[in-house]
C-alpha positions in Angstrom: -94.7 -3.7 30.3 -95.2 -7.0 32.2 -95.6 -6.5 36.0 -94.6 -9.1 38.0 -97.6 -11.6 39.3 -96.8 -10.8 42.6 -98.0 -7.1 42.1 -101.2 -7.3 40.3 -104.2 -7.0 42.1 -107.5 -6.2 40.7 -110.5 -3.5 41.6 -111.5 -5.9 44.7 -107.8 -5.8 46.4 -107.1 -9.4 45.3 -104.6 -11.1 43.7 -104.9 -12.5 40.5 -103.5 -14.5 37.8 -104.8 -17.8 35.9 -103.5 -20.9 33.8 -105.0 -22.1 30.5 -105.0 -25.6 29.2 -104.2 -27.8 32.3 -104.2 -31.4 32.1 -104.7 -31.3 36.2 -106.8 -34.3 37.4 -110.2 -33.7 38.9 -108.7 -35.7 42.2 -105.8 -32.6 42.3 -108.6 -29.8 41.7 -110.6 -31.5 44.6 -107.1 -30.8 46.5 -106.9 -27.5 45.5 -110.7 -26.6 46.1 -110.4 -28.1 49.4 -107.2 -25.8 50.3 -109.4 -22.7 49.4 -112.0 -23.6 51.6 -114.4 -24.8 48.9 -117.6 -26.6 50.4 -119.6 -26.2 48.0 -120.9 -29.4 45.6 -118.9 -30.5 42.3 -121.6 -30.6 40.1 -122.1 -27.0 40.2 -123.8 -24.9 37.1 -122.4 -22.4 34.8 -122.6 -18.6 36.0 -122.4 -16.3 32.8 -120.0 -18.2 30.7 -117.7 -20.0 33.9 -117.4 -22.0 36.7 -117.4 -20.1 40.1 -115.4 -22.2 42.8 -115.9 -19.9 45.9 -113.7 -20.7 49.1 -113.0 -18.4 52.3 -111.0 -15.0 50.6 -110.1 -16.9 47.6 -112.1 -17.8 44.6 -111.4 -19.8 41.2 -113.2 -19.4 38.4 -113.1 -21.9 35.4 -114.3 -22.4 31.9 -115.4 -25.9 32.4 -116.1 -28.3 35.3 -113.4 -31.1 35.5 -116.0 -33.4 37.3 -118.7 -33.8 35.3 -117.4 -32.2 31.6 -113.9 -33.9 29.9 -112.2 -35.8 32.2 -108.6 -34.6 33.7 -109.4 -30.9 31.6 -109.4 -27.7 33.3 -109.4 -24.5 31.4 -109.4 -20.6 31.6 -108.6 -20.9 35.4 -108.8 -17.6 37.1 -107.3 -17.2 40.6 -108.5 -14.5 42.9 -107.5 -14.0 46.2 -106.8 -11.4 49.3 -104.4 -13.1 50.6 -100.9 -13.6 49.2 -99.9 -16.3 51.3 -102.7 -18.5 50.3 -102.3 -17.2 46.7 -98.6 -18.4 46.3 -99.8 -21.8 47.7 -102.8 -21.9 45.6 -99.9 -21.0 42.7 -97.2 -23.7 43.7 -100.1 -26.4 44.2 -101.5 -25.5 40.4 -97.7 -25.5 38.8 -96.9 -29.2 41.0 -100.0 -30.7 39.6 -100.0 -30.5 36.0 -98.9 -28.7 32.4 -100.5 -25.7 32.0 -99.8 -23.1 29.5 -98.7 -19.9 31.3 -97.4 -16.3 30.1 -95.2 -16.5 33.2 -92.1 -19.5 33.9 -93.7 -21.5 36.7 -96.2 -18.6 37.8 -99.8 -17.8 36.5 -100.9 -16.0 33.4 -103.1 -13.1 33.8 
């Protein structure tokens, strides 16, 4: 049975849900990291097999860097977050900036 986005939540309390194959631009990502709090550097280095984007109670994780890897590409987004406020904007921002392939109409994947 699917559950609804809005009611998963992982072992941490946070919600969760991710995009695959987005042809978001690195200038929206910067947006996005920049909502979340990010103030970290862009050039950042794999941890295990992703990208760790961490902002204040919300964190993205990618499998590649849309920076300094292929231009405009962002895959295997994971979104985790505690609060579901920021989480639906993190969400609307992600689905108003680019295709992405999702299991969910207009929401993210998990």
């Amino acid at each position: 049975m699917i559950k609804k986005w809005q009611d998963i939540v992982n072992e941490e309390k946070e919600f969760q849900g991710g995009y695959d194959l987005t042809n978001m631009r690195a200038v929206d990502f910067r947006l996005i990291l920049k909502a979340i709090g990010y103030k970290g550097k862009e050039d950042i280095k794999k941890t295990g097999n992703k990208f760790v984007w961490q902002g204040k109670n919300f964190k993205i994780h990618t499998g590649n860097n849309p920076f300094t890897g292929e231009k405009d590409y962002l895959s295997y987004v994971g979104l985790y977050g505690k609060d579901k406020g920021i989480f639906d904007m993190i969400v609307t921002l992600f689905n108003s900036k680019g295709d992405s392939k999702s299991d969910f109409e207009n929401k993210p994947y998990i």
